[in-house]
Chimera marker file (.cmm) of the C-alpha trace (Angstrom):
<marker_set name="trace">
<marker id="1" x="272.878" y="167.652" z="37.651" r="1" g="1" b="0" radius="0.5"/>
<marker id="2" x="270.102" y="167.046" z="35.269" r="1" g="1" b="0" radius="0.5"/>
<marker id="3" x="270.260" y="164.166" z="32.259" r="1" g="1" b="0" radius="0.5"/>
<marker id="4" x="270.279" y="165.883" z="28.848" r="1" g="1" b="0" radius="0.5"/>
<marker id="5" x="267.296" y="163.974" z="27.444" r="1" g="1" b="0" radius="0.5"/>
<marker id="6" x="268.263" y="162.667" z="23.884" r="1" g="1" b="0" radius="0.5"/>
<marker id="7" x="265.258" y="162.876" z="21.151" r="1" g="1" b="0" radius="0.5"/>
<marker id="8" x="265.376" y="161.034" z="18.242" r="1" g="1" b="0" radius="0.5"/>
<marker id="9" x="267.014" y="162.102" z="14.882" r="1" g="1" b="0" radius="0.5"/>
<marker id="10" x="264.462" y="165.510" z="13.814" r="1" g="1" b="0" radius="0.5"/>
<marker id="11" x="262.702" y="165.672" z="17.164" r="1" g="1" b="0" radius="0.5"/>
<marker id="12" x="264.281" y="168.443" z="20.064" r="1" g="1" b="0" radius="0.5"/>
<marker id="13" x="262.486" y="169.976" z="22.904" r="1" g="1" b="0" radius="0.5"/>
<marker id="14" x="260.460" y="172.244" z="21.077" r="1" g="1" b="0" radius="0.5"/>
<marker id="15" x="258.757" y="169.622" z="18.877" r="1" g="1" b="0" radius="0.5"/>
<marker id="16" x="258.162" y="167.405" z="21.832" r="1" g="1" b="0" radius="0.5"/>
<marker id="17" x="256.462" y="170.184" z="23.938" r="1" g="1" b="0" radius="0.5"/>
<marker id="18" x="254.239" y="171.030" z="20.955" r="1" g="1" b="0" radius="0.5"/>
<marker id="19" x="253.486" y="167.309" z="20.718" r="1" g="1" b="0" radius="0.5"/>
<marker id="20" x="252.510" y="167.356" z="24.330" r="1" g="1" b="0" radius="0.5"/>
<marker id="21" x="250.068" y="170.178" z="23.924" r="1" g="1" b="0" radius="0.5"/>
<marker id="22" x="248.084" y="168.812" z="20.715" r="1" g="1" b="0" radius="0.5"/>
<marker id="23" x="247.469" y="165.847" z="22.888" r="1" g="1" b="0" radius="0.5"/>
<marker id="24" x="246.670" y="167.626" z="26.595" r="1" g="1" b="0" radius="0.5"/>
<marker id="25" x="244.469" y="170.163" z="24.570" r="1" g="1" b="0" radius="0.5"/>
<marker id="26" x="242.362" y="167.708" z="22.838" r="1" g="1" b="0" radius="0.5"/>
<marker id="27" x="238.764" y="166.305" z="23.812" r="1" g="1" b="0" radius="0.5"/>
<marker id="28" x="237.500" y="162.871" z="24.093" r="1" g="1" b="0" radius="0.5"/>
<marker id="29" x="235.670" y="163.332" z="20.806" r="1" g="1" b="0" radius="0.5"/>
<marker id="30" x="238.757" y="165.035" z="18.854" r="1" g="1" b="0" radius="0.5"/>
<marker id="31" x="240.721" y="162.489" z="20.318" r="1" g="1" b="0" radius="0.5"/>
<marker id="32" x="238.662" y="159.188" z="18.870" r="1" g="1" b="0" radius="0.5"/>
<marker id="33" x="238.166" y="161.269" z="15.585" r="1" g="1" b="0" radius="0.5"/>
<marker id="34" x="241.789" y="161.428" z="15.046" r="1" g="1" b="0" radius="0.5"/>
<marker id="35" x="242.038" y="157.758" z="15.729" r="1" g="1" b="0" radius="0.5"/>
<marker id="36" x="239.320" y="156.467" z="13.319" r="1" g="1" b="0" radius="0.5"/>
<marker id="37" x="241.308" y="158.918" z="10.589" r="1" g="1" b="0" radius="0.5"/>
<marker id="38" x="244.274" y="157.205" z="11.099" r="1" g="1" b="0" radius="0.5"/>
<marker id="39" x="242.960" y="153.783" z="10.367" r="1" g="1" b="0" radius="0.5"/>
<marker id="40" x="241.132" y="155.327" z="7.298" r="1" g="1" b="0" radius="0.5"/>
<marker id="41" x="244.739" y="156.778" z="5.776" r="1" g="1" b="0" radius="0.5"/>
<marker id="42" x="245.232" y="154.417" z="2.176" r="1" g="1" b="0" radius="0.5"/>
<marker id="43" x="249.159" y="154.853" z="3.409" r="1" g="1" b="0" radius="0.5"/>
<marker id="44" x="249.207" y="152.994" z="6.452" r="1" g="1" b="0" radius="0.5"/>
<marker id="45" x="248.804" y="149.475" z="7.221" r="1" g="1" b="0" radius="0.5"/>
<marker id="46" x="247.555" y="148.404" z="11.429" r="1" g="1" b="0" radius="0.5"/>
<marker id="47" x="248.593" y="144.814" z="12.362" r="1" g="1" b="0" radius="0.5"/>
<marker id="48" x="248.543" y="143.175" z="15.425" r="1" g="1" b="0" radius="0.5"/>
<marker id="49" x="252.134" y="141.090" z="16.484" r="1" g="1" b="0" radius="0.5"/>
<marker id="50" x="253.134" y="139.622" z="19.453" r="1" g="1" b="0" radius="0.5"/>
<marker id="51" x="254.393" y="142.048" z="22.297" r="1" g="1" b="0" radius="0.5"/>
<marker id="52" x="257.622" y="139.927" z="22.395" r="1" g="1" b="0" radius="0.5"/>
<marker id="53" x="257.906" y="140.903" z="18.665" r="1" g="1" b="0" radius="0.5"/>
<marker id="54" x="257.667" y="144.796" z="19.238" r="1" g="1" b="0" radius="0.5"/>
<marker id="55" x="261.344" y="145.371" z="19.623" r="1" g="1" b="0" radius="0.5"/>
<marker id="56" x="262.419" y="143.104" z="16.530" r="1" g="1" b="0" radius="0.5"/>
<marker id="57" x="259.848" y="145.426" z="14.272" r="1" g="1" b="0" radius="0.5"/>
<marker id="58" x="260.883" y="148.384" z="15.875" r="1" g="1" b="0" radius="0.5"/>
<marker id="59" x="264.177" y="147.815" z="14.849" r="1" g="1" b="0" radius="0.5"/>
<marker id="60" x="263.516" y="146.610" z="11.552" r="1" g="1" b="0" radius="0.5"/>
<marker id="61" x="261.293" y="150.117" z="11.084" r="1" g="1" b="0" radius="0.5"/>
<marker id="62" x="264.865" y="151.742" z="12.346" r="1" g="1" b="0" radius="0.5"/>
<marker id="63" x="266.450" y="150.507" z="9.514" r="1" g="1" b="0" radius="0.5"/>
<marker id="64" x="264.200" y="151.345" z="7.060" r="1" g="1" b="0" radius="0.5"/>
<marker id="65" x="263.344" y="154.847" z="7.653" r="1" g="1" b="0" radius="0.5"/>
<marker id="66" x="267.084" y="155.655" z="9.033" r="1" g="1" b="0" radius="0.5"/>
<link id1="1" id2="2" r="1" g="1" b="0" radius="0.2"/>
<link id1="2" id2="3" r="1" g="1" b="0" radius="0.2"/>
<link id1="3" id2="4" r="1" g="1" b="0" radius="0.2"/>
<link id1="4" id2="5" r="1" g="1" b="0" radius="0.2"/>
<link id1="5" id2="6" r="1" g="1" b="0" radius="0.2"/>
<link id1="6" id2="7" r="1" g="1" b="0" radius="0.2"/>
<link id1="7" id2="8" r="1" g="1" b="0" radius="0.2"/>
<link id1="8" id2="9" r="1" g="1" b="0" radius="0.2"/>
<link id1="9" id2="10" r="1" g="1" b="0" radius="0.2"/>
<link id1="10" id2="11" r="1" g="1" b="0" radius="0.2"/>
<link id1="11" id2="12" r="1" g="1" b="0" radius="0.2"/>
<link id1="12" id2="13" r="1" g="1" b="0" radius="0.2"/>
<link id1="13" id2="14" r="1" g="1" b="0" radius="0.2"/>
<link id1="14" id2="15" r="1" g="1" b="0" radius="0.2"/>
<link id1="15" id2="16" r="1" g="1" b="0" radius="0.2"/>
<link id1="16" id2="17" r="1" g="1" b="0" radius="0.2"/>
<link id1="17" id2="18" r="1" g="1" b="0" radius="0.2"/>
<link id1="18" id2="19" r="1" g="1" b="0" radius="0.2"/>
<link id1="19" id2="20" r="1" g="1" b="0" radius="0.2"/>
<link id1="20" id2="21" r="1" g="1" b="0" radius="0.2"/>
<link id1="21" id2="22" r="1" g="1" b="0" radius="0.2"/>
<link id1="22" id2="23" r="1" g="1" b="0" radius="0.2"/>
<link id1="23" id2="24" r="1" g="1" b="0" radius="0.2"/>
<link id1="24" id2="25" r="1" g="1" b="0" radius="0.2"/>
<link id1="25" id2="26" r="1" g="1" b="0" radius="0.2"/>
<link id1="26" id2="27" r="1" g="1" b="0" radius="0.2"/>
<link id1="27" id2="28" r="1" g="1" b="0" radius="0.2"/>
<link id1="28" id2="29" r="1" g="1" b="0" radius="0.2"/>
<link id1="29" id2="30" r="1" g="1" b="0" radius="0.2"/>
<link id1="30" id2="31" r="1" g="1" b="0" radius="0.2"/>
<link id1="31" id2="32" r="1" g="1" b="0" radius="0.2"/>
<link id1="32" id2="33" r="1" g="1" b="0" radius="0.2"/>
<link id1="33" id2="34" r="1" g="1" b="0" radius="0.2"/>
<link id1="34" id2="35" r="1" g="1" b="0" radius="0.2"/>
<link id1="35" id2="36" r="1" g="1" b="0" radius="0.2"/>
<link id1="36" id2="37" r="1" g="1" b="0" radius="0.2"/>
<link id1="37" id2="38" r="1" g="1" b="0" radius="0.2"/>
<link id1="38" id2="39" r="1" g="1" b="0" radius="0.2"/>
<link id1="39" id2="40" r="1" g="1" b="0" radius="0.2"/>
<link id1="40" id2="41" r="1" g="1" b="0" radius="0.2"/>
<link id1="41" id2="42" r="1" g="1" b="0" radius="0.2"/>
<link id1="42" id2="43" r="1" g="1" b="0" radius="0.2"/>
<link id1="43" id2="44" r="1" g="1" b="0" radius="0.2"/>
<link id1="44" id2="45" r="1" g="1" b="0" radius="0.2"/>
<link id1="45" id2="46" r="1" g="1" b="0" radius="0.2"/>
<link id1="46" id2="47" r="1" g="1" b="0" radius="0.2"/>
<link id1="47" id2="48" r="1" g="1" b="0" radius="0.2"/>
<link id1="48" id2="49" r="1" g="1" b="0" radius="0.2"/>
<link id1="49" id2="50" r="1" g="1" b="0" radius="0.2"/>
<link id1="50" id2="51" r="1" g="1" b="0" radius="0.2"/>
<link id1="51" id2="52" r="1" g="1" b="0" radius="0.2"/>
<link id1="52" id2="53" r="1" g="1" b="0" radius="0.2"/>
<link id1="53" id2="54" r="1" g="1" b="0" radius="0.2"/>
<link id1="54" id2="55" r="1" g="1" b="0" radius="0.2"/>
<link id1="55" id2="56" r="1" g="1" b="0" radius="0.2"/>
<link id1="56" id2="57" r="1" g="1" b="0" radius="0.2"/>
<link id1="57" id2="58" r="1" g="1" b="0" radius="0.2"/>
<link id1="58" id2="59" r="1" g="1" b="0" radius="0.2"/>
<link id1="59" id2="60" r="1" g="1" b="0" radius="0.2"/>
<link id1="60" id2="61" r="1" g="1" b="0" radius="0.2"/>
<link id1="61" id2="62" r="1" g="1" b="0" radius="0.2"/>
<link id1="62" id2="63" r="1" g="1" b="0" radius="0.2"/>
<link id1="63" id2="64" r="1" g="1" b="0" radius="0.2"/>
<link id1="64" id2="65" r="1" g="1" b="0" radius="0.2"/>
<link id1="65" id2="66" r="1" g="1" b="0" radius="0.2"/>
</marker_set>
């Protein structure tokens, strides 16, 4: 008997899968392109925490966007 995987609140198998082929289709260069946008985006904020942290932010994120 196989586990029914469970996928966060809007995700499902479909939307994972496409996930998974934007990623395994893209080059080295689309790749790092994508990455530099990301830290260009006005929206977003990149910090560096702790590791032992990571769950404690994650959750707080939880909270906030559930």
């Amino acid at each position: 008997m196989t586990k029914q995987s469970e996928f966060p609140r809007g995700w499902d198998e479909e939307r994972v899968l496409r996930v998974l082929a934007h990623y395994e289709s893209q080059t080295e260069n689309e790749a790092v392109a994508e990455d530099e946008a990301a830290y260009e985006d006005p929206g977003h904020t990149f910090m560096e925490i702790p590791n032992e942290l990571v769950p404690v932010v994650r959750e707080l994120l939880a909270k906030k966007t559930g």
